[in-house]
N, C-alpha and C positions, 0 to 999 in steps of 0.2 A: 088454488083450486081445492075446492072442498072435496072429500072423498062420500061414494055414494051413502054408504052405511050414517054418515054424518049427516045428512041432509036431512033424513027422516029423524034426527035425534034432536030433539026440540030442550035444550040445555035451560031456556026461563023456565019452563015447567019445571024441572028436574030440580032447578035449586030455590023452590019454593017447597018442594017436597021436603017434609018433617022425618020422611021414612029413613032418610039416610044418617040425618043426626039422630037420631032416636036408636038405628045398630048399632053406631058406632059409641054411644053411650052407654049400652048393652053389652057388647064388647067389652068394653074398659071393664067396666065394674063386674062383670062375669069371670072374666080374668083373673082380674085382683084378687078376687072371691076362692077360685080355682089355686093361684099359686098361695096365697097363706095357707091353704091347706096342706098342698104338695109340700110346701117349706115345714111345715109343722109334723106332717110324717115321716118327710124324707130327710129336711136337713138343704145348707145351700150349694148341694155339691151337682148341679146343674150340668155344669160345662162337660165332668168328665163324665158322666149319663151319655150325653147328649152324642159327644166325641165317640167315646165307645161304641155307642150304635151306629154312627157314620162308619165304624172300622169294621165291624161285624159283616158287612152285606148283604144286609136280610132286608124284608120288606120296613123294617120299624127304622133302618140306616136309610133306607133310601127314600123315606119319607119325613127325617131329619135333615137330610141331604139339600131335598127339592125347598122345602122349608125354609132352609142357611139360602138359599139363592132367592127367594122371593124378601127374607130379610135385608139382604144387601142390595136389592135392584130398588125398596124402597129406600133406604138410605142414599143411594145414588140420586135419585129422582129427588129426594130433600138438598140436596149438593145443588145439582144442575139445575134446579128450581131458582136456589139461590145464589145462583154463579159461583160455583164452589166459593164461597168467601168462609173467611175462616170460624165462624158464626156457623155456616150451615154447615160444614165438616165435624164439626161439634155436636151440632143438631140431629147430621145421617148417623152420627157413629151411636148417638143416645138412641136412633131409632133400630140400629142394625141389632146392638144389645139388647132391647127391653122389648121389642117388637108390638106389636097390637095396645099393647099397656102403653107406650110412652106415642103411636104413630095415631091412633084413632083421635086421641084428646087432640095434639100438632092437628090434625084433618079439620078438627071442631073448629079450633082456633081459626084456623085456613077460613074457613068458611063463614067466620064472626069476619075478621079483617076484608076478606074481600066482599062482603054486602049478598055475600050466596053465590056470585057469578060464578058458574063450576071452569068456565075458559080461564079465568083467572087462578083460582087454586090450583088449576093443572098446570101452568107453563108461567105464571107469576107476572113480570114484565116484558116477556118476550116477546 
């Protein structure tokens, strides 16, 4: 049974649309652009930043925090996508670490492989 909100969402349209590869190409290279810099000022001591503010509990911890959770639910979804095989546990874990930088380009890809069908990039063979 299809759910309402899904009936009105016309999905051939949507993966004919250039607008979604076009962010996420955006993205990538935005990023990239963004962390050579940061690495070039700061250095690659990332994790214990990152960590420290999650320990602090302030607005910047708890929006590192929300952040670690939406990196692991996409690394999750790259797993369950690919039936946790040991391939896509490899795959979540590059996407859980590298975030936006390694998951947008994996997205592109998704969407070269399956011919644009966004039903497919979402749930794979399921």
């Amino acid at each position: 049974m299809t759910p309402i909100f899904a009936k009105n969402l016309n999905l051939k349209i949507m993966s004919k649309n250039n607008f979604f590869k076009t962010l996420l190409v955006v993205q990538t290279i935005g990023l990239l652009a963004y962390t050579f810099i940061a690495f070039q000022k700061e250095g690659a001591d990332l994790f214990s930043v990152f960590l420290a503010n999650i320990k602090s509990l302030t607005w910047t911890g708890q929006f590192n925090l929300d952040f670690l959770c939406y990196l692991m639910l996409s690394g999750l979804w790259i797993m369950w996508r690919n039936n946790f095989s040991g391939k896509s546990i490899l795959v979540g874990a590059f996407a859980m670490i590298l975030g936006i930088v390694f998951f947008a380009p994996y997205l592109l890809w998704l969407l070269y492989k399956e011919n644009g069908d966004l039903r497919r990039v979402l749930v794979g063979d399921k």
